[in-house]
C-alpha positions as CSV (number, residue, x, y, z in Angstrom):
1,X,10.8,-9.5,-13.0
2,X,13.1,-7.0,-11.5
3,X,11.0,-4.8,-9.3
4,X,11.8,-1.0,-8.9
5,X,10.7,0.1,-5.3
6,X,9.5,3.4,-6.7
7,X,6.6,5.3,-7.8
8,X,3.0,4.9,-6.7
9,X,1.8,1.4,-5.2
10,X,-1.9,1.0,-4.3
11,X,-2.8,-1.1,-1.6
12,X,-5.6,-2.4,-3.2
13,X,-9.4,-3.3,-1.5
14,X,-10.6,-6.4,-1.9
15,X,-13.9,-7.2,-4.1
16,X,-16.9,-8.8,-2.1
17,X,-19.8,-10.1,-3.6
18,X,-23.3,-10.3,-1.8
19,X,-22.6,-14.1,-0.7
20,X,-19.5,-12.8,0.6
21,X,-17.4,-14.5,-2.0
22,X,-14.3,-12.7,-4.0
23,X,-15.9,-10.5,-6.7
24,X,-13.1,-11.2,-9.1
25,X,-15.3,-8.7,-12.2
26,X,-14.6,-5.6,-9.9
27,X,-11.7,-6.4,-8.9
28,X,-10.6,-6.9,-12.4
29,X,-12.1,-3.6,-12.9
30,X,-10.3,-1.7,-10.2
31,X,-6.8,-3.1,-11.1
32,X,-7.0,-2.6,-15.1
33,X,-8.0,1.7,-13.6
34,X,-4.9,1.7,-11.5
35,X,-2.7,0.4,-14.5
36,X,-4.2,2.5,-16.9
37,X,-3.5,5.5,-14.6
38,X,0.0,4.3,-14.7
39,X,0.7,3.1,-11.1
40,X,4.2,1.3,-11.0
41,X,3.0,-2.1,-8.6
42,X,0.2,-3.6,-7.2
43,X,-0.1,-4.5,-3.2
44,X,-2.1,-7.3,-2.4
45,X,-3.4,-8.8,1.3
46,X,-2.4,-5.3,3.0
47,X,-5.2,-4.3,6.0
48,X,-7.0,-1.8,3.3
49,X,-7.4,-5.4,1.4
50,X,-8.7,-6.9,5.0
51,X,-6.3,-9.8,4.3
52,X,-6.9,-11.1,7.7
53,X,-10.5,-11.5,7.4
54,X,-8.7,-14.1,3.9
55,X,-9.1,-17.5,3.3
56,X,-5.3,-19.0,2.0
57,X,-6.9,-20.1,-1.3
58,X,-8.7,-16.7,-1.7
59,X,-5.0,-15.3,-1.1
60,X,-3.9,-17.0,-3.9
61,X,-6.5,-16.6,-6.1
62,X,-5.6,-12.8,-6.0
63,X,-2.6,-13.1,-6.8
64,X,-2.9,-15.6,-9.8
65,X,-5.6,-13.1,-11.5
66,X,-3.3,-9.8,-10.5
67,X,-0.8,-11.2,-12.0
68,X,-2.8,-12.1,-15.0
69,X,-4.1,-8.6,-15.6
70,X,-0.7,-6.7,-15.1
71,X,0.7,-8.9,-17.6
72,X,4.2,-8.4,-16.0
73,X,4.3,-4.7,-16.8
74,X,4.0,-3.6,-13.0
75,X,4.8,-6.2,-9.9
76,X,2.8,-7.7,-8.0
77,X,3.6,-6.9,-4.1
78,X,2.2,-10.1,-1.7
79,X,1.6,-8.7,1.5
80,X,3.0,-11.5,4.5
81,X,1.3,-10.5,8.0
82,X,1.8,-13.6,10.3
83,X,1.7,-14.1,13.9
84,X,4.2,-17.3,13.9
85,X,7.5,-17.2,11.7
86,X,6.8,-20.6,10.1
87,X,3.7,-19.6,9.1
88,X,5.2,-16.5,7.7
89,X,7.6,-18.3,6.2
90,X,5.0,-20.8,4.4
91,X,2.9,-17.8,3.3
92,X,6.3,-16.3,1.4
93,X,6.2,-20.1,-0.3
94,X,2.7,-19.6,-1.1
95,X,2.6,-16.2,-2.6
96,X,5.8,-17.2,-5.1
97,X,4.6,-20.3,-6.1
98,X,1.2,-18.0,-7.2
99,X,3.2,-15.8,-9.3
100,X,3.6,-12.6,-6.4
101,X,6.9,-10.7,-7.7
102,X,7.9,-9.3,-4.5
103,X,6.7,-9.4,-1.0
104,X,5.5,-6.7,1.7
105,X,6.2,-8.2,5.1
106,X,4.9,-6.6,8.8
107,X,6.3,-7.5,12.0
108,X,4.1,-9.9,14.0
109,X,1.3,-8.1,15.8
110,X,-0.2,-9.6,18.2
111,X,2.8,-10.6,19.8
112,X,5.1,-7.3,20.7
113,X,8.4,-8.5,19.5
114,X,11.5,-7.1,21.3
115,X,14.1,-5.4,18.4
116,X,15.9,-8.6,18.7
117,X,13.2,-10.9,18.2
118,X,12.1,-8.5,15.5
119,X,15.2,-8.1,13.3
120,X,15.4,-12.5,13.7
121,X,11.5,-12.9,12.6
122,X,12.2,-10.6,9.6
123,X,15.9,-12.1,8.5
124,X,14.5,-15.8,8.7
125,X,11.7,-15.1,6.5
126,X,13.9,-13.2,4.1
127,X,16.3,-16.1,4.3
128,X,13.7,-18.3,3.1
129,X,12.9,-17.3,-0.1
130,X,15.3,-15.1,-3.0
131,X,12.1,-12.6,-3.7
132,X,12.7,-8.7,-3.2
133,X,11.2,-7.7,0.5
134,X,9.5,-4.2,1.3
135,X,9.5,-4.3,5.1
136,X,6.3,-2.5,6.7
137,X,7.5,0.5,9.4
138,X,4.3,1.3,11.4
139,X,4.2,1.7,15.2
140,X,1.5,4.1,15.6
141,X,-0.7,0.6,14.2
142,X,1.4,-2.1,15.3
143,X,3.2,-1.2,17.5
144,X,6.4,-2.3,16.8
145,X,8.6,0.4,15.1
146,X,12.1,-1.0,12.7
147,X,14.7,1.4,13.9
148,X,17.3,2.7,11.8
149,X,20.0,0.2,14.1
150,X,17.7,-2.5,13.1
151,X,17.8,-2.0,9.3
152,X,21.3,-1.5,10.0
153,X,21.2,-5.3,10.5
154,X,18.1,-6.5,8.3
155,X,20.0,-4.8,5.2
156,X,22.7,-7.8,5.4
157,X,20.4,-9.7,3.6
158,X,20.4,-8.6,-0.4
159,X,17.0,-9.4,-1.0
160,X,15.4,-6.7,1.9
161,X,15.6,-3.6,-0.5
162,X,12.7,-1.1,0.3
163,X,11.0,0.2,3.3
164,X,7.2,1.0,3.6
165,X,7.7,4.4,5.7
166,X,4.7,4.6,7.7
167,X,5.9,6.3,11.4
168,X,3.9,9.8,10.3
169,X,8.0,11.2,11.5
170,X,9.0,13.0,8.4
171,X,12.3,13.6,9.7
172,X,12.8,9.5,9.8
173,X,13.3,9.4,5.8
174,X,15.7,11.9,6.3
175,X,17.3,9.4,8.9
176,X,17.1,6.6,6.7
177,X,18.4,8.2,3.8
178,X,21.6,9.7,5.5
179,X,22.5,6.4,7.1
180,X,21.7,4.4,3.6
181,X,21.6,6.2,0.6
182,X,20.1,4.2,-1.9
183,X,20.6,1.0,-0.8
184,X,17.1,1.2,1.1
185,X,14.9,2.3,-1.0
186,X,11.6,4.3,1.2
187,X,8.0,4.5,0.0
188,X,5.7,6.7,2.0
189,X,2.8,4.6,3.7
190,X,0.6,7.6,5.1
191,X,-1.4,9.4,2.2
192,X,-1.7,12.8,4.5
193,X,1.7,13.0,4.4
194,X,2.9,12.0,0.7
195,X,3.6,14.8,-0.2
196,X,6.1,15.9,2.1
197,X,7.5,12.1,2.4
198,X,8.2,12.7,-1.4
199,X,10.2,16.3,-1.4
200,X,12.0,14.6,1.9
201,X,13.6,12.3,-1.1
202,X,11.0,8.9,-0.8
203,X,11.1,6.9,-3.7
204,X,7.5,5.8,-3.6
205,X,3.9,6.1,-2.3
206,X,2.5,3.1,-0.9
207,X,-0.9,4.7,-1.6
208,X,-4.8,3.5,0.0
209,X,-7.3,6.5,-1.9
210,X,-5.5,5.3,-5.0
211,X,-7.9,2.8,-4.9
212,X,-10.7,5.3,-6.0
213,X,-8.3,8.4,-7.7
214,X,-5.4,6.9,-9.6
215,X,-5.0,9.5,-11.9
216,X,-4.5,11.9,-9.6
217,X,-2.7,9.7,-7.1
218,X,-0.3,9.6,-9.7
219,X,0.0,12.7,-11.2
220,X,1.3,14.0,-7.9
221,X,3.9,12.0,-7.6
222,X,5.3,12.4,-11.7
223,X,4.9,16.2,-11.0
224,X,7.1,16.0,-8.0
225,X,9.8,14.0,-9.8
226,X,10.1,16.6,-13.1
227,X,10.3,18.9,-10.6
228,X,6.9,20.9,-11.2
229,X,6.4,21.2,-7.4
230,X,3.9,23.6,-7.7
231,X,1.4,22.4,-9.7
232,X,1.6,18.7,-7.4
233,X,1.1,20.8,-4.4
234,X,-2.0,21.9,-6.0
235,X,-3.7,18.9,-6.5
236,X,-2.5,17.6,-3.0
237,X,-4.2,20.0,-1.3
238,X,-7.5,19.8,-3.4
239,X,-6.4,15.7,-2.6
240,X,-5.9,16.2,1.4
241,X,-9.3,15.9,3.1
242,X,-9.9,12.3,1.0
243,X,-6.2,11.3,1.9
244,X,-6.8,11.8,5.3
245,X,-9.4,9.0,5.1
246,X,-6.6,6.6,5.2
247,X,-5.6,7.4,9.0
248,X,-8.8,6.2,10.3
249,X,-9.8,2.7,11.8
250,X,-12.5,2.6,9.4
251,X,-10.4,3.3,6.6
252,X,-11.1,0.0,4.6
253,X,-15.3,0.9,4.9
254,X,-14.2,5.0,3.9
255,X,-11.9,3.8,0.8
256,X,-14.6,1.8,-0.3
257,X,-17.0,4.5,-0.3
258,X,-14.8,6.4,-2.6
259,X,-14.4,3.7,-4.9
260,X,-18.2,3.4,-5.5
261,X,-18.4,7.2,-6.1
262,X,-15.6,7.2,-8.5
263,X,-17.1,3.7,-10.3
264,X,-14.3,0.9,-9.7
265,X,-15.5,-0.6,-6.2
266,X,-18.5,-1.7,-4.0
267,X,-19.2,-0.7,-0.6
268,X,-19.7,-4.7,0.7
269,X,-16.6,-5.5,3.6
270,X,-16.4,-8.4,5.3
271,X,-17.6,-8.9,8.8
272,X,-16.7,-8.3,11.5
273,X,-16.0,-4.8,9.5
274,X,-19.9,-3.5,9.2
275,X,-20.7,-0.5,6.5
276,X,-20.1,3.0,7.8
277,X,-23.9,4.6,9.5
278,X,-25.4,7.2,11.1
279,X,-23.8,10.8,11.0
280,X,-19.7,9.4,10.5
281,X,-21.4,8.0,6.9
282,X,-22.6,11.3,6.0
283,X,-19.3,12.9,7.1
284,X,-17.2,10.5,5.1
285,X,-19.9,11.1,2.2
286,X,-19.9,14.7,2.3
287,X,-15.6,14.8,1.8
288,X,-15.8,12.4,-0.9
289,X,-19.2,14.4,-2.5
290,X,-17.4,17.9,-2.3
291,X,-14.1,16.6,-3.8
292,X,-15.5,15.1,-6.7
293,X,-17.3,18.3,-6.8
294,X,-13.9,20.3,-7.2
295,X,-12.2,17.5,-8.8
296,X,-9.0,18.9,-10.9
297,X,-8.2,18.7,-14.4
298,X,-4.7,17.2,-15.0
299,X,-2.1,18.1,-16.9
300,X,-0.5,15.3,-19.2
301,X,1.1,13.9,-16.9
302,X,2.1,10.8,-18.6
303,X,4.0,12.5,-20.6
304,X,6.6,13.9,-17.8
């Protein structure tokens, strides 16, 4: 499948059951709202999906139902976040061989990487497989920031094509885009800023309160490409105060608590992540109580 790095892309949760096991019916559920709301990929394994807290086999048993459900319409995005290069590197090998279209891949974490060391980890992975790579730009988590010199170099290799752009500097898509064009395609990674990622020219939204609002996830982003600015700024600002619970540590617990308002998730995370408590769970309640309170009626936006 050829994968266009554009449009809306939820980082999807992941589904527990009460024994802590995948819950593969909500899931299903979840993924068959975000298709139906038109998103343009699914990504898998991300930190809103607490892929680190994964088992390999319940990695791959994501992916192989995913795929399933999007019945290659829309990609499927396999999200590589490895400490060691050939474990990286095996993980790329895993995610193909389970169907994964395309592959989001984050610097190693633990371990801060000089920009040498960096640019090698990312161009022998990408050397390793002929799938289409999204690499993952975000300091303020990770601390390691891809400069615009060191996609300079990663770009060598045809098969890195699209940058998650997740610095919260607006003025690096501009940077990006002046020293690329369109050969580096940019998707926004911060929901708070969206918005303003996508009238700086950014192809995409990497999205996290998709997970709970597709509809409206999406209709910003068709409004903003037919040019109906206004009416997208609208709903983004009714949007805001649930965007901004993606910048938060907790963000995979506050997501979650969306999703079960809106009916396509549970509240269960897997430990050491505990449910939210106390006064932050009524705060986090109360934005996602008075937007759904105020929620907007759409336009067709479909039909853009």
């Amino acid at each position: 499948m050829k994968v266009d790095w554009k449009g809306v892309m939820p980082a999807v949760t992941t589904k527990f059951n009460e024994d802590d096991t995948l819950d593969l019916a909500m899931f299903a559920k979840n993924i068959k709202a975000q298709i139906e709301a038109g998103v343009h990929g699914i990504v898998l394994g991300g930190s809103l999906g607490e892929a680190s807290t994964l088992l390999l086999e319940e990695k791959n048993t994501l992916i192989r139902e995913t795929v399933k459900l999007c019945e290659g319409k829309i990609p499927v995005v396999m999200t590589v976040a490895e400490q060691a290069t050939k474990v990286a590197i095996q993980a790329v090998a895993d995610a193909k061989a389970n169907g994964a279209n395309a592959l989001m891949i984050l610097p190693p974490m633990r371990y801060k990487s000089t920009d040498i060391e960096t640019v090698q980890y990312f161009k022998e992975i990408a050397s390793s497989t002929d799938l289409p790579i999204m690499i993952y730009n975000n300091p303020v988590d990770y601390k390691i920031e891809v400069t615009v010199d060191m996609f300079e170099e990663l770009l060598k290799l045809d098969n890195i094509i699209a940058v998650k752009e997740s610095t919260r500097d607006i003025i690096n898509i501009g940077r990006l885009r002046n020293r690329f064009g369109k050969r580096l395609s940019i998707l926004t990674g911060v929901d708070p800023l969206a918005l303003e990622s996508l009238f700086m020219g950014a192809d995409g939204w990497v999205a996290g309160l998709v997970c709970a609002f597709p509809a409206e996830t999406v209709a910003i982003y068709e409004l903003v490409k037919a040019g109906r600015a206004e009416e997208a700024t609208k709903i983004y600002r009714w949007f805001l105060p649930l965007l901004e619970l993606d910048i938060s540590p907790q963000l995979v617990q506050n997501i979650k608590l969306a999703e079960v308002a809106t009916g396509i998730g549970t509240e269960r995370v897997r430990k050491p992540r505990l449910n939210l408590s106390g006064a932050e769970r009524k705060r986090v309640l109360k934005v996602i109580e008075d937007g759904l309170k105020t929620r907007p009626t759409l336009p067709d936006y479909k039909s853009l």
